[in-house]
SETORSE-129525 format. One record per residue (C-alpha): residue number from 1; z, x, y. Coordinates in steps of 0.05 Angstrom, whole numbers, plus 5000, padded with zeros to 4 digits. Example, Ala and Ser with C-alpha at 12.3 -4.5 7.8 and 13.67 -1.06 7.14 Angstrom:
// residues 2
1_5156_5246_4910
2_5143_5273_4979
// end
This chain:
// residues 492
1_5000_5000_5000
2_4989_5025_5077
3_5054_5013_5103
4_5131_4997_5079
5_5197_4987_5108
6_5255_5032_5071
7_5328_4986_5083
8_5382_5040_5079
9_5459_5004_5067
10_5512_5047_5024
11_5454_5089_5015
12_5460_5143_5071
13_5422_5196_5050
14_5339_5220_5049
15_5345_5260_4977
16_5353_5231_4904
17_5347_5155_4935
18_5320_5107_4895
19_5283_5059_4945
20_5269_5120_4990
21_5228_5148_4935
22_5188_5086_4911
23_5169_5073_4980
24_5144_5140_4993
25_5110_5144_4926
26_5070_5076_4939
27_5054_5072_5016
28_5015_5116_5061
29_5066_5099_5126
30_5142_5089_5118
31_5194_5079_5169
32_5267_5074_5151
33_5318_5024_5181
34_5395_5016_5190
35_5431_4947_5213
36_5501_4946_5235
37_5521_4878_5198
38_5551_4843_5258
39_5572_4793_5195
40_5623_4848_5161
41_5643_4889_5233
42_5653_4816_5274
43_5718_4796_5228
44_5741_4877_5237
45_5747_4862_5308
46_5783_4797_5310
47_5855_4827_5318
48_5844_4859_5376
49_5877_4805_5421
50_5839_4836_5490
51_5763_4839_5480
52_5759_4897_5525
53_5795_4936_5475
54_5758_4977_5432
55_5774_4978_5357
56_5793_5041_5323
57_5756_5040_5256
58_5736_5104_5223
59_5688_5072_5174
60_5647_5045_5231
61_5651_5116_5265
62_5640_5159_5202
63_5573_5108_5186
64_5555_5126_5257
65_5557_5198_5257
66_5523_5191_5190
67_5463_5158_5230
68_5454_5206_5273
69_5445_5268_5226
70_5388_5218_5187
71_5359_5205_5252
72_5360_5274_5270
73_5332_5296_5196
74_5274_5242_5201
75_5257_5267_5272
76_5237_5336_5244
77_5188_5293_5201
78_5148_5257_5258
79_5199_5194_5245
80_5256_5170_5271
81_5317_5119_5241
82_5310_5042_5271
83_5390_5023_5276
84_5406_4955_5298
85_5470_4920_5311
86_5464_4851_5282
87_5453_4792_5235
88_5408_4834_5179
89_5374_4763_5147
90_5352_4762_5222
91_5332_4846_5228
92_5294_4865_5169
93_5248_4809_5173
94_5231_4811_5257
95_5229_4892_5250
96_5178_4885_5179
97_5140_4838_5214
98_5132_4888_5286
99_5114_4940_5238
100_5062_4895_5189
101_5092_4934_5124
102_5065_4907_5067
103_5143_4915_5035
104_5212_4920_5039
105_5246_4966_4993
106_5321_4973_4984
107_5378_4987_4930
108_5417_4943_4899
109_5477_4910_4921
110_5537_4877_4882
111_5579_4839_4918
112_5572_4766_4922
113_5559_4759_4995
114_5512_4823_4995
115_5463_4786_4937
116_5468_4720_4979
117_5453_4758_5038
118_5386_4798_5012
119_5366_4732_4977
120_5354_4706_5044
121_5318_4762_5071
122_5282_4761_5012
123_5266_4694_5018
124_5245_4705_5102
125_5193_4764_5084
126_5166_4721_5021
127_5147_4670_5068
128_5113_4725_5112
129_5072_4750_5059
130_5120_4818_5055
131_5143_4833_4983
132_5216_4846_4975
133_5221_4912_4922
134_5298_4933_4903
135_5329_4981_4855
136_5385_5008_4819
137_5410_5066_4863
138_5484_5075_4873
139_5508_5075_4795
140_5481_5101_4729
141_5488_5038_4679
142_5499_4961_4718
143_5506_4899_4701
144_5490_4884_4627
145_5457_4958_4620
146_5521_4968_4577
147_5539_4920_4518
148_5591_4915_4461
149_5563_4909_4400
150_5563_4836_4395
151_5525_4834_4458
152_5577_4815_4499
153_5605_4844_4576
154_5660_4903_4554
155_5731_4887_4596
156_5774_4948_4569
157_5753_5012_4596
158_5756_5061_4534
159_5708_5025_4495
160_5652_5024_4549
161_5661_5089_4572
162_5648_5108_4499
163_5590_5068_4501
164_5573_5095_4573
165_5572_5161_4547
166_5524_5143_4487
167_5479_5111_4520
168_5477_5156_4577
169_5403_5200_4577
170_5370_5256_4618
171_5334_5213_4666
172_5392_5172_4683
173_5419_5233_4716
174_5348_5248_4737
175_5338_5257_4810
176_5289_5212_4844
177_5237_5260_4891
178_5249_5242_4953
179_5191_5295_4990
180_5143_5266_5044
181_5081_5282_5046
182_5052_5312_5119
183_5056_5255_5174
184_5090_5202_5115
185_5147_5182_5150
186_5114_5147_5223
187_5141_5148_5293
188_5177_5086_5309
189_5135_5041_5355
190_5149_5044_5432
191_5160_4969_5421
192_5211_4980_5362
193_5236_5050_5396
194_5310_5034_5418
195_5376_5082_5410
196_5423_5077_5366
197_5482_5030_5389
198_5533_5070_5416
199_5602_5049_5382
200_5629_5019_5453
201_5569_4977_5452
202_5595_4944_5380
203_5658_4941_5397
204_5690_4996_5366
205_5708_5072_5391
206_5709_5147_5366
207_5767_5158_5322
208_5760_5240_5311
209_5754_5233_5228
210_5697_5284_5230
211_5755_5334_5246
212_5771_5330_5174
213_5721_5291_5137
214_5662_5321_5152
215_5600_5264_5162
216_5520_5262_5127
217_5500_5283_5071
218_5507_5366_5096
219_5582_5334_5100
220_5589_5317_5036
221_5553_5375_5003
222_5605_5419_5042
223_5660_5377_5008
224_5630_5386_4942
225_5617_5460_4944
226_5690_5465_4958
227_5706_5431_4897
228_5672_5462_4848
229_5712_5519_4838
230_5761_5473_4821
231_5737_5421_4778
232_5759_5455_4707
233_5822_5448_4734
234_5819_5381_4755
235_5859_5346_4698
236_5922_5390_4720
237_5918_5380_4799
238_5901_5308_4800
239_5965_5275_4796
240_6001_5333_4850
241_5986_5299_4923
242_6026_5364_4951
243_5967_5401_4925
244_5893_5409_4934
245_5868_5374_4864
246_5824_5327_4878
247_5748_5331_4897
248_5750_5285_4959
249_5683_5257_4953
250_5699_5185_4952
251_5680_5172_5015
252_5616_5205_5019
253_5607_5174_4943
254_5623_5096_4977
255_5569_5100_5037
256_5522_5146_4996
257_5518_5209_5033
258_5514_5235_4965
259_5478_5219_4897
260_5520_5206_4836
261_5470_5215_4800
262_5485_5292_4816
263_5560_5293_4814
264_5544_5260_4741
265_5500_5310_4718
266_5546_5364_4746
267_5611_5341_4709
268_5570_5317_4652
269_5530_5389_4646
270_5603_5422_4644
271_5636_5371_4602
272_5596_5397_4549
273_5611_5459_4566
274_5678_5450_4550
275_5715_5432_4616
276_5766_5389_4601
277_5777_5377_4680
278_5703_5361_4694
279_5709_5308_4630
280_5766_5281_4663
281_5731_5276_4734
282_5669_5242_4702
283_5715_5193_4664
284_5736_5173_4738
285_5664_5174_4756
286_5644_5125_4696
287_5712_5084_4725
288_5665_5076_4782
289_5617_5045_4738
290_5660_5000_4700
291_5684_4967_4758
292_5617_4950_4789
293_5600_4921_4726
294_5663_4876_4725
295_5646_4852_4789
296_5577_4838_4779
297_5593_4798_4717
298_5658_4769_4742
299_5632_4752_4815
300_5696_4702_4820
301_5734_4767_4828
302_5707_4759_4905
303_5744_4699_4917
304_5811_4731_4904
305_5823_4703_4832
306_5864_4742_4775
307_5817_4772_4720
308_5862_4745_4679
309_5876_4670_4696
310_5935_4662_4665
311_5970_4711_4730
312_5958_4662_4777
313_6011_4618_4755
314_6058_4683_4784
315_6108_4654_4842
316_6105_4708_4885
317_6152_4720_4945
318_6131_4688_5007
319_6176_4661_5068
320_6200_4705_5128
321_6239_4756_5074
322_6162_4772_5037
323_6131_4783_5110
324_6187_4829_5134
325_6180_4873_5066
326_6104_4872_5065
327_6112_4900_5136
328_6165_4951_5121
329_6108_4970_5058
330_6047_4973_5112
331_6088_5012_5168
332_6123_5063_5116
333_6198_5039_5123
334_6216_5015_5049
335_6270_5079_5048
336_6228_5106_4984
337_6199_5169_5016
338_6151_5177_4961
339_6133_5100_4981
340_6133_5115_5049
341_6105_5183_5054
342_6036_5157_5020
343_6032_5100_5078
344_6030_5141_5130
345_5981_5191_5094
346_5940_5109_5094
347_5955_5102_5167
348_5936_5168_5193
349_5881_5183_5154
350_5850_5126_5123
351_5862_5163_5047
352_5910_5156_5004
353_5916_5203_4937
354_5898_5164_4872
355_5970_5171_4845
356_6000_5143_4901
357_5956_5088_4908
358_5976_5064_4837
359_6049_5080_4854
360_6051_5043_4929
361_6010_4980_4889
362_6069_4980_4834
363_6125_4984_4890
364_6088_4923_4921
365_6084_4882_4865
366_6137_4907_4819
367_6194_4925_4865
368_6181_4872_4919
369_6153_4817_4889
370_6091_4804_4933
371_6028_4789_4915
372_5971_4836_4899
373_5915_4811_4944
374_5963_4824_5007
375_5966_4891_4981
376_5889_4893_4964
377_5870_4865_5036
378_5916_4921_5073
379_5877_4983_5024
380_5805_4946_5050
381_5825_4947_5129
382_5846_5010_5129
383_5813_5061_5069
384_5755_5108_5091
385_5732_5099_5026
386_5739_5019_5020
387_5702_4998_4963
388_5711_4917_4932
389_5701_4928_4869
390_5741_4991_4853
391_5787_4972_4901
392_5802_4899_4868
393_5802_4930_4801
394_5853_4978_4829
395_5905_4925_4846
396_5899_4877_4798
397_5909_4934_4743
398_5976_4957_4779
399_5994_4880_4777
400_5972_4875_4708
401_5923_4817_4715
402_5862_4856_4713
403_5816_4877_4660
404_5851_4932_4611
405_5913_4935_4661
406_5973_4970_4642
407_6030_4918_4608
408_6070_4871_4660
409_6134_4915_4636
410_6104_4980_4654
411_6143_4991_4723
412_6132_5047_4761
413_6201_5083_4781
414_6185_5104_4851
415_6244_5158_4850
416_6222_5190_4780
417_6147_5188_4800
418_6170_5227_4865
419_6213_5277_4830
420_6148_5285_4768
421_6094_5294_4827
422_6126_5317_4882
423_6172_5357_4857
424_6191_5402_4919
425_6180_5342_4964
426_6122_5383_4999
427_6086_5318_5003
428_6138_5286_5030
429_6155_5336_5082
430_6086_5322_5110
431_6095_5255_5125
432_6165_5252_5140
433_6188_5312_5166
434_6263_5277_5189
435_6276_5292_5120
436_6252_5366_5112
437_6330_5388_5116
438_6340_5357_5049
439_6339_5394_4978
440_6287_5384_4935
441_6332_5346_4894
442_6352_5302_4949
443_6298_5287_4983
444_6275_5235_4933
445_6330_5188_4935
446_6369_5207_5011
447_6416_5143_4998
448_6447_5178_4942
449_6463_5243_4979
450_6532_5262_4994
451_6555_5257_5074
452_6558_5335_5083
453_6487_5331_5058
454_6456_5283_5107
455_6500_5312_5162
456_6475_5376_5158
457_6408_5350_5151
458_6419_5320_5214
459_6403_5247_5182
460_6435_5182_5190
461_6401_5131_5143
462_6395_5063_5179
463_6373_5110_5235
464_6327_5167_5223
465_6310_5147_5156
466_6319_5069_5127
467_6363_5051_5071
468_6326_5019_5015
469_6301_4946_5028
470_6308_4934_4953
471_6344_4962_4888
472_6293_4979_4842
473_6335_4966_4777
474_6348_4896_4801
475_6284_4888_4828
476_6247_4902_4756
477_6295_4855_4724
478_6270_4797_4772
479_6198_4817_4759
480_6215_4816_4673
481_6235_4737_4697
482_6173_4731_4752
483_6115_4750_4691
484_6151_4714_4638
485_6103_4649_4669
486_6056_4696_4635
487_6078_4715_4573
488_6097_4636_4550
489_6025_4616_4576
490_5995_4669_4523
491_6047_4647_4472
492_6025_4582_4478
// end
């Protein structure tokens, strides 16, 4: 064909991209667009009680950098990115018809709203004569790709990433050529040729996360380069948030700055090699997988029910008592410093180490009694590395009414987790340094020190430092009684 539109979303990147590639291997011209959904960043900005102030979301900012590296990167082709701020049903179809493409190509989507939303657009450039061509781009196996034997959707995890594994082949780690030819990618029209919203314009302002997550695709490669050296020892850093373990890609991995199709074929390559860290990265890599798979058979998920239907029969806390706990969870004042420590780590940086997030989750549900999704909706305002599915799976395994979630009795012991990960309270110390006077054995539990203790520390709990807002042996005895709904439903 002569000419086609390329519709980037959690895409954000010109190498190993599936629509990217189809479009440049079947049409002579190709332009590449962007849309600020004013449908997703609209709600974001409806607590802010003065419209003149600007909203301070590092998503929208980290997207926007993003943007301008592509732009930049498609300039030194002869092209040039077409960003718009608005309704995209409304976008793709007015900017495909300005540039007379013969077709739309984009990569799938699995969230409810997104399907509903590019069925309509669909629908708009059918009726224009433009075809509508989309692929699977941002995991290896989706949907029904992977089966049990009797044909049926897997829901525990072991089993399909067995299967995952089995199944998985060369070219589904194969990267998709993403090379223009001379003069491929075409200037944007003087008609179509506006700048790239500034952040003020939508509402929202600079929030300094490129100081330590580093935007684009050159971003993410810089991240990953880091991380290789440590990768075979992944499986022993992990669980230590004092510690650098982790690879940190997860937010490049959510808004597709990079492929996982090449973090795949890295971990897998050295997985067979005999790295037991990189097998245990790419298990959390096929996690990925098994949660977009949930959701896209399980789109009910989206409308806040349980996996498991018999959990919504749970009475959870609610009243003045549950709001005044939930907000001494959110601000970091539950006087469990492991607790708190990993809130802040949320509030300042938008990240929160994979341990913790389990742990904080548990706390929530287990130790004061509130409900997952209020839990679920405070992780989605405020991660960089938001993503529904894995994010939904997340919390409804810690409350045990997901797919393969651990046992309603499995409690989390917030003071015993502390003293297992954070054994010197480093972590802690970073987050709340009031309590860096403490001993390492102290510092997990400060209620139980002894007065000389906290006065040398210079600590008065109640004032520097809160006293507990709940016992956490009582507390898991009332949530034995608050799941028992659920375990005389299955008896039944």
């Amino acid at each position: 064909m002569q000419k086609a539109l390329v519709w980037l979303r959690r895409d954000l990147r010109l190498y190993d991209n599936a629509a990217l590639h189809y479009a440049l291997k079947n049409s002579n011209q190709v332009w590449v667009a962007f849309i600020f959904d004013s449908q997703i960043l609209k709600p974001l900005l409806q607590g802010n009680l003065d419209s003149s102030d600007l909203k301070h979301d590092r998503r929208v900012d980290f997207i926007w950098q993003g943007l301008q590296k592509l732009d930049a990167e498609l300039r030194q082709e002869g092209g040039g990115l077409l960003v718009r701020f608005g309704n995209p049903t409304k976008c793709i179809p007015e900017i495909a018809g300005e540039l007379g493409v013969q077709a739309v190509f984009t990569n799938h989507d699995y969230e409810p709203s997104a399907i509903e939303r590019d069925r309509s657009v669909q629908s708009s450039l059918e009726t224009m004569g433009i075809e509508f061509e989309d692929y699977k781009d941002q995991v290896i196996f989706e949907k029904k790709e992977i089966l049990t034997n009797s044909n049926t959707v897997f829901s525990i995890f072991t089993p399909y990433k067995n299967n995952w594994l089995k199944n998985l082949r060369e070219k589904d780690m194969g990267a998709y050529d993403c090379t223009p030819k001379p003069g491929q990618f075409s200037p944007i029209p003087q008609k179509l040729h506006l700048p790239i919203p500034t952040l003020e314009s939508m509402g929202f302002s600079p929030t300094g996360i490129e100081a330590y997550l580093p935007p684009g695709s050159d971003g993410g490669q810089h991240l990953l380069e880091d991380f290789l050296p440590r990768i075979d020892q992944y499986q022993i850093g992990r669980d230590f948030p004092a510690i650098k373990g982790v690879s940190y890609l997860s937010t490049h991995l959510r808004f597709g700055m990079l492929s996982i199709r090449g973090l795949v074929r890295e971990a897998h390559r050295r997985m067979l090699a005999g790295s037991m860290g990189a097998t245990i990265w790419l298990s959390e890599l096929i996690w990925r997988d098994f949660y977009f798979m949930i959701l896209a058979n399980h789109p009910r998920l989206a409308d806040g029910a349980a996996f498991k239907p018999d959990y919504d029969n749970i009475q959870w806390e609610s009243g003045p008592q549950a709001k005044k706990l939930f907000t001494a969870w959110c601000q970091g004042k539950t006087g469990y410093p492991l607790i708190d420590a990993a809130m802040h780590q949320l509030n300042q940086s938008g990240y929160m180490h994979n341990r913790l997030r389990m742990v904080v989750a548990s706390f929530l549900t287990k130790d004061l009694g509130i409900d997952w999704r209020w839990g679920e909706a405070y992780f989605a305002e405020h991660l960089n590395d938001f993503e529904f599915s894995s994010n939904n799976g997340g919390w409804q395994w810690a409350s045990s009414s997901g797919c393969d979630a651990q046992p309603y009795f499995r409690i989390f012991n917030p003071i015993t987790q502390s003293e297992k990960f954070d054994p010197d309270g480093k972590f802690i110390r970073r987050y709340l340094p009031q309590l860096d006077k403490l001993s390492k054995k102290s510092i997990h539990a400060p209620w139980r020190c002894g007065h000389i203790e906290l006065e040398a520390a210079g600590l008065l709990l109640g004032r520097d430092y809160p006293l507990p807002v709940v016992d956490h042996d009582e507390a898991r005895k009332k949530t034995l009684v608050r799941y028992s709904v659920v375990k005389k439903i299955t008896a039944e």
